[in-house]
RORO-898139 format. One record per residue: chain; residue number from 0; x, y, z of N, C-alpha, C in turn. Coordinates in Angstrom, 1 decimal. Each point is the difference from the previous one (the first is absolute). Example, Ala and Ser with C-alpha at 12.3 -4.5 7.8 and 13.67 -1.06 7.14 Angstrom:
<atoms>
A/0/13.2/-5.7/7.8/-0.9/1.2/0.0/0.9/1.2/0.0
A/1/-0.4/1.1/-0.7/0.9/1.1/0.0/-0.8/1.1/0.8
</atoms>
This chain:
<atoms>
A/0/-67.2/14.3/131.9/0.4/0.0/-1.4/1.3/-0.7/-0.1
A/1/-0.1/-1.3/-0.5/1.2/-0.7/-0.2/1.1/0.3/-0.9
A/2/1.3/-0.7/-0.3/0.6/0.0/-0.9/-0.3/-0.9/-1.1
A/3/-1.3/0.4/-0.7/-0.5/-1.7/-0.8/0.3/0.8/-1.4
A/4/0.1/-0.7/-1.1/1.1/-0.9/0.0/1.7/0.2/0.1
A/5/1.0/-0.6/0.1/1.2/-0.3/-0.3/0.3/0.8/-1.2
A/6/1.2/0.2/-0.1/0.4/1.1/-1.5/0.1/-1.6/-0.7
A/7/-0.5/-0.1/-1.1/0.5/-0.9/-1.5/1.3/-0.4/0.1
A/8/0.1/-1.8/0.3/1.5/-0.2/-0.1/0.4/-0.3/1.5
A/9/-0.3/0.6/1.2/1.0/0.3/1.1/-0.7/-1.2/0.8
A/10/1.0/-0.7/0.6/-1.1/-0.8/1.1/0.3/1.1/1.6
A/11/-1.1/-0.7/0.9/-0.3/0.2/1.3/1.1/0.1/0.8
A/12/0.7/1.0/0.9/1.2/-0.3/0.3/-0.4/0.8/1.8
A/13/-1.2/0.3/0.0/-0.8/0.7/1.1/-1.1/-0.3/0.2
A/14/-0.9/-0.6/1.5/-0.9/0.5/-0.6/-0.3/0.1/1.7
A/15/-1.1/1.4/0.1/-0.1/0.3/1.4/-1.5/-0.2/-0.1
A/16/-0.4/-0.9/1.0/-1.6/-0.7/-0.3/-0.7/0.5/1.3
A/17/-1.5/1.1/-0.5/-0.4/0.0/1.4/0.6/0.4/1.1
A/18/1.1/1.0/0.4/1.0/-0.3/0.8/-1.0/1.1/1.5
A/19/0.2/-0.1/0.8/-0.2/0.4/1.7/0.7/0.5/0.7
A/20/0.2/1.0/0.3/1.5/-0.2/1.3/-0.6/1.1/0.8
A/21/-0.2/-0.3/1.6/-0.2/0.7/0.9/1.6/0.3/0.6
A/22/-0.2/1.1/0.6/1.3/0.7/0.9/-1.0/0.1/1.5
A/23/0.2/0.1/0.8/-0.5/0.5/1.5/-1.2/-0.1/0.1
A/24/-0.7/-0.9/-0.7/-1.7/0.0/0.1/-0.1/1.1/-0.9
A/25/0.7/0.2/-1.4/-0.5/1.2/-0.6/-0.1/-0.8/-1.5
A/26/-0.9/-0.2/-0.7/0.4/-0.6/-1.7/0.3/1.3/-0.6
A/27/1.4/-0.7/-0.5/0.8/1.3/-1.1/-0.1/-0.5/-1.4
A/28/-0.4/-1.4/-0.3/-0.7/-0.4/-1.5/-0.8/-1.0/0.3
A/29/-0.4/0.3/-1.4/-1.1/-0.6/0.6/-0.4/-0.7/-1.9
A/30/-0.3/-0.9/0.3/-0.3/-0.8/-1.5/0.8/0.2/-1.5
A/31/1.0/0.2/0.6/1.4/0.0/-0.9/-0.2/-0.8/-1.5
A/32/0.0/0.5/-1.2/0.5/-1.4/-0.7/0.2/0.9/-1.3
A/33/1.4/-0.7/-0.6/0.9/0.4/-0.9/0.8/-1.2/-0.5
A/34/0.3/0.2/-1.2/0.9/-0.9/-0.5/1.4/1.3/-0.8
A/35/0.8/-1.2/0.1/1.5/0.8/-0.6/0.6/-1.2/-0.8
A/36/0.2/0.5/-1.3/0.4/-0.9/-1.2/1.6/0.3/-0.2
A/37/0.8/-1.2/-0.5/1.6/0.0/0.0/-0.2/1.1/-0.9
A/38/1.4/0.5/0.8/0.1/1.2/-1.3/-0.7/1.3/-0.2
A/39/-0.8/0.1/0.8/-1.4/1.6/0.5/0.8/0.8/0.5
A/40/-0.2/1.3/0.0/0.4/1.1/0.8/-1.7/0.1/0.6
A/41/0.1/0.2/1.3/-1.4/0.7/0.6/0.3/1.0/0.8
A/42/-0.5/0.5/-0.3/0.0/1.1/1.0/-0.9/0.0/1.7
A/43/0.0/0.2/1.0/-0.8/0.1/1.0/0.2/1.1/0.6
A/44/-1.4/0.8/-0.6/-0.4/1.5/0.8/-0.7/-0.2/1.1
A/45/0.3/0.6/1.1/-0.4/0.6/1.0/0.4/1.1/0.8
A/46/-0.9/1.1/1.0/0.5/0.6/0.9/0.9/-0.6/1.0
A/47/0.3/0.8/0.7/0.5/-0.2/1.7/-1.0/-0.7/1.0
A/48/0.4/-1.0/0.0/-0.9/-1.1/1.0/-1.3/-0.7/-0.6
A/49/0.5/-0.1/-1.6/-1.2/-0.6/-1.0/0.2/-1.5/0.4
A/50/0.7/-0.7/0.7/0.7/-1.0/-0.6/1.2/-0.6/-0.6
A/51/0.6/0.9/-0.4/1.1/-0.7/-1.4/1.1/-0.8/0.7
A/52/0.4/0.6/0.8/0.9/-1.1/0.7/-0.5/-0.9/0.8
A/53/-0.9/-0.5/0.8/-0.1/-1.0/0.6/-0.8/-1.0/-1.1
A/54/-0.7/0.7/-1.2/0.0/-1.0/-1.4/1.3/-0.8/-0.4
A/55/1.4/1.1/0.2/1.1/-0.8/-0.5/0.5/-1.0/0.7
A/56/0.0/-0.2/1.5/0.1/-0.2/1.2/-1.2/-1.6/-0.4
A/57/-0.6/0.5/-0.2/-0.7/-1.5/-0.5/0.0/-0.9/-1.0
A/58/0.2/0.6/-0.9/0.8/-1.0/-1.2/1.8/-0.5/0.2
A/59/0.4/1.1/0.9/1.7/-0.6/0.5/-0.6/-1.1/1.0
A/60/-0.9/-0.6/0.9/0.1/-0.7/0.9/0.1/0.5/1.1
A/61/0.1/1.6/0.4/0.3/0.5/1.1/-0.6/0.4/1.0
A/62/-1.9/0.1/-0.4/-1.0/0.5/0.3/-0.9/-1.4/0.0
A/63/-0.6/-0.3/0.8/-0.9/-1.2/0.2/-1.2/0.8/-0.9
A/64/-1.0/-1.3/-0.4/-1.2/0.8/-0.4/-1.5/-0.6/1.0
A/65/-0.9/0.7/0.1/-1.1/-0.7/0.2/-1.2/-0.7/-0.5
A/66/0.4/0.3/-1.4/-0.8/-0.9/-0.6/0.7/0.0/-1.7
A/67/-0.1/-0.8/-0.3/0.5/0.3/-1.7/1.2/-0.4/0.3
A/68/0.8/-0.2/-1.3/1.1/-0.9/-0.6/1.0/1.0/-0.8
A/69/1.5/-0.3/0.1/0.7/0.8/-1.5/0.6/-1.7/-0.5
A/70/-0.2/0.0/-0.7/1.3/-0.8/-1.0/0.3/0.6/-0.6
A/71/1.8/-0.3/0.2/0.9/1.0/-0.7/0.6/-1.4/-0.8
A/72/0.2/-0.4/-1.4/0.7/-0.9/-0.9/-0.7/-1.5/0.3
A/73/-1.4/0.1/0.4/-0.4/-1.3/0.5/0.0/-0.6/1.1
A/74/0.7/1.0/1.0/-0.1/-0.7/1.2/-0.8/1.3/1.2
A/75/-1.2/-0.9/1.0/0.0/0.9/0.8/0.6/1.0/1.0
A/76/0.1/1.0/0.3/1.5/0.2/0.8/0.9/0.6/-0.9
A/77/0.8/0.8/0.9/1.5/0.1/-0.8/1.4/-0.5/1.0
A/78/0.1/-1.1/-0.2/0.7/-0.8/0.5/1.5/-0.2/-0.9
A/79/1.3/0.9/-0.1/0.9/-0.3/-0.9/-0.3/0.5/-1.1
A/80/-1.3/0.3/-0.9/-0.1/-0.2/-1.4/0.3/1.3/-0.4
A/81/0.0/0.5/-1.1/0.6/0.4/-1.0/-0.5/1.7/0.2
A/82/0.3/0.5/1.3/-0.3/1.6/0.2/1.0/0.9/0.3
A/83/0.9/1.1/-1.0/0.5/1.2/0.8/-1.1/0.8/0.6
A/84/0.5/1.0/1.3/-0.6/1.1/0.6/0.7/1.0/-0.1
A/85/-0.3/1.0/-0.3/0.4/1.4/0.6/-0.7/0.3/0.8
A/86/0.3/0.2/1.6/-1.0/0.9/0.9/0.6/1.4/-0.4
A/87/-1.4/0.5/1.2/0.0/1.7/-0.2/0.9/0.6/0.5
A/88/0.1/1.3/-0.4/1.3/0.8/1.0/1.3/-1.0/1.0
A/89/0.5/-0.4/-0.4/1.2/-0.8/0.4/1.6/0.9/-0.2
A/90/0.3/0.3/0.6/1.4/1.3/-0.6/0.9/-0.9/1.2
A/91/1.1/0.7/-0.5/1.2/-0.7/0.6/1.2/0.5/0.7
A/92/0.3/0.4/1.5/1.0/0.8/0.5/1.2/0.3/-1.2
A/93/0.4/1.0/0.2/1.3/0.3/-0.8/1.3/-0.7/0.4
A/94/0.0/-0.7/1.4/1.1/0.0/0.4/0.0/-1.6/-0.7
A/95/-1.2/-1.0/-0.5/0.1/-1.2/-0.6/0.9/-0.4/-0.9
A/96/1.2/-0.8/0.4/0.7/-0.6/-0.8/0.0/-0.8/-1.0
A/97/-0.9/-0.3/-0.2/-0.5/-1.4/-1.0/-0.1/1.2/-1.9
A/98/0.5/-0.7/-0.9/0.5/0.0/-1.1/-1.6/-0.1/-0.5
A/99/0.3/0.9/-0.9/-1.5/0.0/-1.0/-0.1/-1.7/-0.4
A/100/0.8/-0.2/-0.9/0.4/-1.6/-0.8/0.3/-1.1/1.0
A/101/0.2/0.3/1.0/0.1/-1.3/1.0/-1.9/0.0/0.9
A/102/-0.4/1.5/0.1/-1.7/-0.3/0.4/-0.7/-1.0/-1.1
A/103/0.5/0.5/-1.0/-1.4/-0.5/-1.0/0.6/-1.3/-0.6
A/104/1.2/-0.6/0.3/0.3/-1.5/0.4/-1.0/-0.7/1.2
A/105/-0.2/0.5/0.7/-0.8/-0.2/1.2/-1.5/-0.7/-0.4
A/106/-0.2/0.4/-1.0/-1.0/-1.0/-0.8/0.0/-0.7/-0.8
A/107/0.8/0.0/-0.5/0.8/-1.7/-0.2/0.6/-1.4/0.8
A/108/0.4/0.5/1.3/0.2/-0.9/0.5/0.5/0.8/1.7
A/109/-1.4/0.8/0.6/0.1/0.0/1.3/0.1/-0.6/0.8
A/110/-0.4/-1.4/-0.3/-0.5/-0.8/1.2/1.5/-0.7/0.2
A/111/1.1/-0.1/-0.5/1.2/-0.7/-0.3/1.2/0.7/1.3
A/112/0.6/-1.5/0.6/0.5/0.8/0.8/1.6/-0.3/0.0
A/113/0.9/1.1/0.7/1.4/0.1/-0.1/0.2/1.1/-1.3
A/114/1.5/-0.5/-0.3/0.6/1.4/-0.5/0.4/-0.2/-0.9
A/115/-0.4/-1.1/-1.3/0.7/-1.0/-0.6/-0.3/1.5/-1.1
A/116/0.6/0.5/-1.0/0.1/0.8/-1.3/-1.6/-0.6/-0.7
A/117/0.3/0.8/-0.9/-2.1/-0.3/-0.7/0.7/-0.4/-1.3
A/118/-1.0/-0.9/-1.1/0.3/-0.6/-0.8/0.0/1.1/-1.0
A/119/0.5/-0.5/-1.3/-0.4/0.8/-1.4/-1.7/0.1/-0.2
A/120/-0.4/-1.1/0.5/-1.5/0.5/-0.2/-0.7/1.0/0.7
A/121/0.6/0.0/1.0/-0.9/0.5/0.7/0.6/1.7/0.1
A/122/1.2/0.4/-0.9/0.6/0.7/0.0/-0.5/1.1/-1.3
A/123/-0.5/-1.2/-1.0/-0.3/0.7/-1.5/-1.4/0.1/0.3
A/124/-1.0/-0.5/1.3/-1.5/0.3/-0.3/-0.1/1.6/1.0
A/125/1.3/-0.2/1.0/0.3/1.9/0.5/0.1/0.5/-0.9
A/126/0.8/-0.1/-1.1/-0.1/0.9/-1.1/-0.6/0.3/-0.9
A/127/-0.8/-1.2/-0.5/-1.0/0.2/-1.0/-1.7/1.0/0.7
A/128/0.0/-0.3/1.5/-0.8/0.5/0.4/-0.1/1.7/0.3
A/129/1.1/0.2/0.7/0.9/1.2/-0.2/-0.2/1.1/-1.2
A/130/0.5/-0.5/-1.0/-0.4/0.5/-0.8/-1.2/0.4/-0.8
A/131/-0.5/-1.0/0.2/-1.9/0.2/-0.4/-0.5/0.8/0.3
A/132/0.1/0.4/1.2/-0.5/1.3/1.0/1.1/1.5/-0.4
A/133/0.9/-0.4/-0.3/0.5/0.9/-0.7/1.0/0.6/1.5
A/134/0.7/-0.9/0.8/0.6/0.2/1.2/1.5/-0.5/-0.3
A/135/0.3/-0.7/-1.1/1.3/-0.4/-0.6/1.5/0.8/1.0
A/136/-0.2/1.6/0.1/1.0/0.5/0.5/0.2/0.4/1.5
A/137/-1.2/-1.0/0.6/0.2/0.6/1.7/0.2/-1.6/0.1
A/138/0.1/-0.5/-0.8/0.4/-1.6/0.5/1.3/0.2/1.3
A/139/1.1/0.3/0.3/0.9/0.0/0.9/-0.1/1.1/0.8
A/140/-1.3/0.5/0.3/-0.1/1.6/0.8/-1.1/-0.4/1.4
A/141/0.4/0.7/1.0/-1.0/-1.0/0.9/-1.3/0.6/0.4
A/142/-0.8/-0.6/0.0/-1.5/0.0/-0.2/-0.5/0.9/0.7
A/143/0.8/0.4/1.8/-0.1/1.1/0.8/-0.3/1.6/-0.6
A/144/1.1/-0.2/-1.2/0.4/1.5/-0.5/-1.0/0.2/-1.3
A/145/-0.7/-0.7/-0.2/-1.0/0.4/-1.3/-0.9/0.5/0.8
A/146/-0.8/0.9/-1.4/-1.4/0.3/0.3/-1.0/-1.0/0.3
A/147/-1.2/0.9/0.0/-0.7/-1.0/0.9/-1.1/-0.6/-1.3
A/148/0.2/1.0/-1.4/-0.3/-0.4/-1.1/0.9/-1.6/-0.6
A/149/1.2/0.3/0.1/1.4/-1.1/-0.3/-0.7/-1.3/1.0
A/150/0.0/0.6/0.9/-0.2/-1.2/1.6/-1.2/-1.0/-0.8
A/151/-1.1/0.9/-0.2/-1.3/-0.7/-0.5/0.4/-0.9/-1.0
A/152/0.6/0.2/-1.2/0.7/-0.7/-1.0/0.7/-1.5/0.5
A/153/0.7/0.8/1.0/1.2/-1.2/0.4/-1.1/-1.4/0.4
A/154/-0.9/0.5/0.9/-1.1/-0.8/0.9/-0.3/-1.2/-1.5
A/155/-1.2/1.1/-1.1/-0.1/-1.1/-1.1/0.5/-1.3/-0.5
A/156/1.7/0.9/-0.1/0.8/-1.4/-0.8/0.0/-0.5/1.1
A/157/0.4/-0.1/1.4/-0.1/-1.1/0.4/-1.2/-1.0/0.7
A/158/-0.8/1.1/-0.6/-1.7/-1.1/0.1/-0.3/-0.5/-1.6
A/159/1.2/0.2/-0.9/-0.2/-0.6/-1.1/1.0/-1.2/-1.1
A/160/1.2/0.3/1.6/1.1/-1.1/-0.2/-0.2/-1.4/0.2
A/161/-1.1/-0.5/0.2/0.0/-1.4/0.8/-0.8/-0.2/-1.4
A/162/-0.5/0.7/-1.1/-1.0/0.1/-0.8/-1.5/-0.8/0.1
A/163/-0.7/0.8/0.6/-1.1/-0.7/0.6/-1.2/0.6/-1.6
A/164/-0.9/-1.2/0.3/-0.7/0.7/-1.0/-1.3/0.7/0.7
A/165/0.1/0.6/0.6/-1.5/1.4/0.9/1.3/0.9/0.8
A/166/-0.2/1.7/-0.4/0.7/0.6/0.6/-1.2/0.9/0.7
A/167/0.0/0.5/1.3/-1.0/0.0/0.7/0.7/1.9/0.4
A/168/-0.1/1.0/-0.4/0.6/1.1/0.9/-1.1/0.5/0.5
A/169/-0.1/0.9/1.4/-0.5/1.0/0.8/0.1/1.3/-0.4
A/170/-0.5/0.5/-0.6/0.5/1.6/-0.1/1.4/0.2/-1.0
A/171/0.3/-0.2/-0.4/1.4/0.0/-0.5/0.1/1.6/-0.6
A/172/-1.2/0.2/0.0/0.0/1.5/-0.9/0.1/1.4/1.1
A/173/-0.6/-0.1/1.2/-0.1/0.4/0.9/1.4/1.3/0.4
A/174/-0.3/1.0/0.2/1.4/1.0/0.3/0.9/0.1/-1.0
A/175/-0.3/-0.6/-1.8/0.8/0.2/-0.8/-0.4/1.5/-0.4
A/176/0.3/0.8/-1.3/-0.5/1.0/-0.9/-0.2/-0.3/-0.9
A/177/-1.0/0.5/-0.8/-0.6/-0.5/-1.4/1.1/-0.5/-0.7
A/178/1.5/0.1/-0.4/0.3/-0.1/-1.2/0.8/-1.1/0.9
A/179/0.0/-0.4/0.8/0.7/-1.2/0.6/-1.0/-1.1/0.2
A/180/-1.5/0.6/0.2/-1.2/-1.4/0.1/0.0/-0.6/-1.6
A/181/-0.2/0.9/-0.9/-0.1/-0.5/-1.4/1.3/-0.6/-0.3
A/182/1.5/0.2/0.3/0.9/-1.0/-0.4/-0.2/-1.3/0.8
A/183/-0.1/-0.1/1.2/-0.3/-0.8/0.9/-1.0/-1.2/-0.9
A/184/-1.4/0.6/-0.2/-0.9/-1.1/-0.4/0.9/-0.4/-1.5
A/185/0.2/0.8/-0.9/1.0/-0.8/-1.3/0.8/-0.9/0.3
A/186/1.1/0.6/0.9/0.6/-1.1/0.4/-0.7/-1.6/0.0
A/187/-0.8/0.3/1.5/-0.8/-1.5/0.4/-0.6/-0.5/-1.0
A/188/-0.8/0.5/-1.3/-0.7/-0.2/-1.2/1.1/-1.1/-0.7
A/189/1.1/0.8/-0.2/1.4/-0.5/-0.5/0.0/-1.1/0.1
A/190/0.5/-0.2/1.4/0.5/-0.8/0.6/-1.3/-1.7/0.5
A/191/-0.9/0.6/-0.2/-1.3/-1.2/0.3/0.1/-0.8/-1.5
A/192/0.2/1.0/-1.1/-0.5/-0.7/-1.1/1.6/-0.7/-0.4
A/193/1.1/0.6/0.2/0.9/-1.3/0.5/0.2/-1.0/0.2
A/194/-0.7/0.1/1.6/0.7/-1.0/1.0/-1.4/-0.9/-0.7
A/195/-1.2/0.5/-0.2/-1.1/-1.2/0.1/-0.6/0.4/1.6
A/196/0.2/0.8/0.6/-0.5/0.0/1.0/-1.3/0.6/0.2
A/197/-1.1/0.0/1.1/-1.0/0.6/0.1/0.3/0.7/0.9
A/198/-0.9/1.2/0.0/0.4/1.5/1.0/-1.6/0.7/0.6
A/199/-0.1/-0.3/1.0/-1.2/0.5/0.7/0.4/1.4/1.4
A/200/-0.2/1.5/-0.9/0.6/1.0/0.6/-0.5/0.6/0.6
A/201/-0.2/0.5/1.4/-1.2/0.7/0.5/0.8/1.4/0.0
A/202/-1.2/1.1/-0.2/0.2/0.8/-0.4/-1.2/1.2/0.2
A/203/0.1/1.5/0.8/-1.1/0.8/0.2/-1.0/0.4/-1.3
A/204/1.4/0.3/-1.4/-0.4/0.3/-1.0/0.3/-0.8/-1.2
A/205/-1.2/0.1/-1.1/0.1/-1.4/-0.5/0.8/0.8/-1.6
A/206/-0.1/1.7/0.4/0.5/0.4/-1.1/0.9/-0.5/-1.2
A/207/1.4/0.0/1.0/1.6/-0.4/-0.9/-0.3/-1.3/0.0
A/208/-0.7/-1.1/0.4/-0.5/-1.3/-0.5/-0.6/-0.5/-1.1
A/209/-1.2/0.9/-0.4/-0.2/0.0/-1.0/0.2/-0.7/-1.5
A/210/1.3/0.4/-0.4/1.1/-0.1/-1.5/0.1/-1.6/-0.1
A/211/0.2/-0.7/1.5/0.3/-0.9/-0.1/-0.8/-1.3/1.2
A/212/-0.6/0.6/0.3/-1.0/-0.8/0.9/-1.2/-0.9/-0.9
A/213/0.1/-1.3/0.5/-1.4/-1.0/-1.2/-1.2/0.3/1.1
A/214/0.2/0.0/1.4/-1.3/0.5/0.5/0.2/0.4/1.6
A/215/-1.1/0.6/-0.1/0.0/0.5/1.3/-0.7/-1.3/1.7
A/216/0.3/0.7/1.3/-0.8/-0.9/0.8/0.2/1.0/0.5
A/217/-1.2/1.0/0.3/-0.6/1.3/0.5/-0.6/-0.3/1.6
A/218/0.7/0.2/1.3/-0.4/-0.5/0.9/-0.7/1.1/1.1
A/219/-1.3/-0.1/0.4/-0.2/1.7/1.1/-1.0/-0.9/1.3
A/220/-0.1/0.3/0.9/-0.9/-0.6/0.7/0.3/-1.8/0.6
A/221/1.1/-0.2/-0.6/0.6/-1.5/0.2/-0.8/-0.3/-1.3
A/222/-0.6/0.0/-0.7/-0.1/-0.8/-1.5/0.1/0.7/-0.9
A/223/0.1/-1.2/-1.2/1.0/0.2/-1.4/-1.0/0.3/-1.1
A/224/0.3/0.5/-0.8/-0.6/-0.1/-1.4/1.1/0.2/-0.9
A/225/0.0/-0.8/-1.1/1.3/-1.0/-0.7/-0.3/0.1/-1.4
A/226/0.6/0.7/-0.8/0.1/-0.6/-1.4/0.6/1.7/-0.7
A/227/0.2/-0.2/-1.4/0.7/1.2/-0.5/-0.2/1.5/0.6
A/228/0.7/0.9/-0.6/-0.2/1.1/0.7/-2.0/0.7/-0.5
A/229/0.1/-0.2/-1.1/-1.0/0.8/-0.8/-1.4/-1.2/0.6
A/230/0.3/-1.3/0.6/-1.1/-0.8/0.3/-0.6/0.6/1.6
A/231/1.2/0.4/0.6/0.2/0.1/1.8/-0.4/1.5/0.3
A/232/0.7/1.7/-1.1/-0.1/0.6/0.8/-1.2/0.9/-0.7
A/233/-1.1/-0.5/0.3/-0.8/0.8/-0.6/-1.2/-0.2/1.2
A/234/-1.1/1.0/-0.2/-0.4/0.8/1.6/-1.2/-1.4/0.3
A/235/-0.6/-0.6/-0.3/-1.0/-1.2/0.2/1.4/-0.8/0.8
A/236/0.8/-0.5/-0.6/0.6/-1.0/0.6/0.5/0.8/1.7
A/237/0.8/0.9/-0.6/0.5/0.2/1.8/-0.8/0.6/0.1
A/238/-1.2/0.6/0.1/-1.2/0.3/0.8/-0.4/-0.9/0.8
A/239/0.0/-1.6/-0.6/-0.4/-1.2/0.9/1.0/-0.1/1.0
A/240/1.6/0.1/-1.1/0.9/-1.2/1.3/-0.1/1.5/1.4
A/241/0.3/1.3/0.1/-0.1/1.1/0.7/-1.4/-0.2/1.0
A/242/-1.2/-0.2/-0.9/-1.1/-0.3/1.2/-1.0/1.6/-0.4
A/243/0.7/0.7/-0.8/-0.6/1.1/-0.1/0.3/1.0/-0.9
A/244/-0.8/0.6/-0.3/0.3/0.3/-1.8/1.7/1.3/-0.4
A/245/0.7/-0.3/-0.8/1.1/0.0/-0.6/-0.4/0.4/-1.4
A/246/1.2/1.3/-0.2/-0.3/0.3/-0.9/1.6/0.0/-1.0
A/247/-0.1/-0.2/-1.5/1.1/-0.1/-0.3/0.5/0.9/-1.3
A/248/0.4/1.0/0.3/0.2/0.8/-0.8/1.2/0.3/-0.5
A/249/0.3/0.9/-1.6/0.7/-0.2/-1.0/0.7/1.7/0.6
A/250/1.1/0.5/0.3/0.7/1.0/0.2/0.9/0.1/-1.1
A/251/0.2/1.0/-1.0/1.1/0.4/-0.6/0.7/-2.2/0.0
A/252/-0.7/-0.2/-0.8/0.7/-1.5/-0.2/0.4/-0.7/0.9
A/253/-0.4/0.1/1.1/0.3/-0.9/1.4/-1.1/-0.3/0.8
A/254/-0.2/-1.7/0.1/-1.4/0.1/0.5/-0.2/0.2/1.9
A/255/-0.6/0.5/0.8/-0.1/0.2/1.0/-1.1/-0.3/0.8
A/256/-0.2/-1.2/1.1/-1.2/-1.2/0.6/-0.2/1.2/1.2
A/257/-1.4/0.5/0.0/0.0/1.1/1.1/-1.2/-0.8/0.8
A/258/0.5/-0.4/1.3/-1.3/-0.1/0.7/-1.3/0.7/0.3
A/259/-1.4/-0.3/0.5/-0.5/1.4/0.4/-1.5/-0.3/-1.2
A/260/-0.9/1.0/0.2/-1.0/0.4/-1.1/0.2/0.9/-0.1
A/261/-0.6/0.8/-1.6/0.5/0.9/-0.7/-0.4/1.2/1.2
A/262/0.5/0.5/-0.3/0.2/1.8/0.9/0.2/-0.1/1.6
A/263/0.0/-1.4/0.1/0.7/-0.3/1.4/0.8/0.5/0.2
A/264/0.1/1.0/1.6/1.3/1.2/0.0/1.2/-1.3/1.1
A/265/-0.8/-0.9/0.2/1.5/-1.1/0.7/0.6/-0.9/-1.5
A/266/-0.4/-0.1/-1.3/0.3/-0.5/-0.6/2.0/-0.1/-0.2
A/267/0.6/-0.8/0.1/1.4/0.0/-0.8/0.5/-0.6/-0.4
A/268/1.1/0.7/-1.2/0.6/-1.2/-0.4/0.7/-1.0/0.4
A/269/-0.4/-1.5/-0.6/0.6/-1.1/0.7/1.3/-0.4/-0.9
A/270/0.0/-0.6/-0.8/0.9/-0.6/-0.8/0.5/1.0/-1.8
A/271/0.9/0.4/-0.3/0.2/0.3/-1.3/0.4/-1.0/-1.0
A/272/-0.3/-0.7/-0.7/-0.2/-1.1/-0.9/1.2/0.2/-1.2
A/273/-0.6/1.0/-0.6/1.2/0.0/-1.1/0.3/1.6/-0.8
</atoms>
């Protein structure tokens, strides 16, 4: 199940065709294909070892494929073009010296060498970025000593200082608490519809996505099924992408994807939706 069509208005800024990728003589996807339009928030659900990251790993260039294509802005490959990352769980000794506002300079102009002072520009896009995220006051505080919620933040701006237009995170939600995931995704909502950027977020639960997600790319078994939430999570569809029948039920206002047939005593819940 593709992502057909495009939201009205947005052009093609993704598109993962058919994609393949074996690991160790093992296929971990397998007939891939999704599109991501400028300016989309998607969401990408899966479990532990669905896929999600070596999907991202393949649209960054990082991950060879075996069969199938990504163009990311029209070009095969991601060679240079226009992607922040967040990887997953990345934390940072305490004893690290490096300045919140001098890291997330670092994506502006890492590749530059010596000790020469940084321009006004590249000074006022630390700040404007800084702020967006809503980090304005740990600007001169060092990145060691923040949380690991702050830390995650910090990572963003500077996967969002070079202003690329595809922001790509791993988990970003992962080890937060509810009332820190839901500022977290506002924030990024915020901040996408800002910059103009597109945000493709993998994620266990597609719940706190929801408010602000244009669609889903639902991944279990190495393949996808792609399109709004109300199109993707209902029990026909992931009964196919799963391989076996899925049931999807309405809890006290929260919907809940239970593997299993009915009175199945191995049945469990897989994903909570919303």
């Amino acid at each position: 199940m593709g992502c057909e069509p495009l939201p009205p208005g947005r052009r093609e800024l993704v598109h993962v065709h058919q994609v393949e990728v074996s690991l160790g003589g093992r296929t971990v996807l397998r007939d891939v294909d999704f599109r991501v339009a400028e300016g989309e928030f998607v969401g990408l659900i899966g479990t532990n070892g669905s896929g999600k990251t070596t999907l991202l790993r393949a649209i960054l260039g990082l991950q060879a494929t075996t069969a199938g294509e990504v163009v990311v802005d029209g070009r095969e490959g991601r060679r240079g073009g226009p992607v922040g990352y967040v990887p997953q769980r990345v934390t940072f000794d305490h004893d690290v010296p490096v300045r919140v506002a001098d890291f997330v300079a670092l994506g502006v102009d890492g590749t530059r060498f010596g000790l020469a002072r940084r321009g006004r520009g590249v000074r006022q896009r630390v700040d404007e970025v800084l702020d967006s995220l809503e980090l304005g006051d740990l600007a001169g505080r060092r990145i060691g000593a923040l949380s690991g919620g702050e830390q995650q933040r910090v990572l963003m701006a500077h996967a969002l200082a070079s202003r690329p237009r595809l922001l790509l995170l791993d988990e970003p939600l992962a080890n937060l608490d509810l009332p820190r995931v839901h500022d977290t995704v506002a924030v990024l909502d915020r901040v996408r519809r800002a910059e103009g950027v597109a945000v493709l977020l993998s994620a266990h639960e597609i719940g706190p996505l929801v408010p602000v997600m244009d669609r889903v790319v639902y991944i279990a078994h190495g393949a996808v099924a792609c399109g709004t939430t109300e199109e993707v999570v209902r029990p026909e569809v992931l009964s196919a992408l799963y391989g076996h029948h899925v049931d999807v039920l309405n809890v006290h206002g929260r919907v809940v994807v239970v593997e299993g047939e009915p009175g199945d005593p191995g049945a469990h819940p897989e994903v909570v939706v919303r």
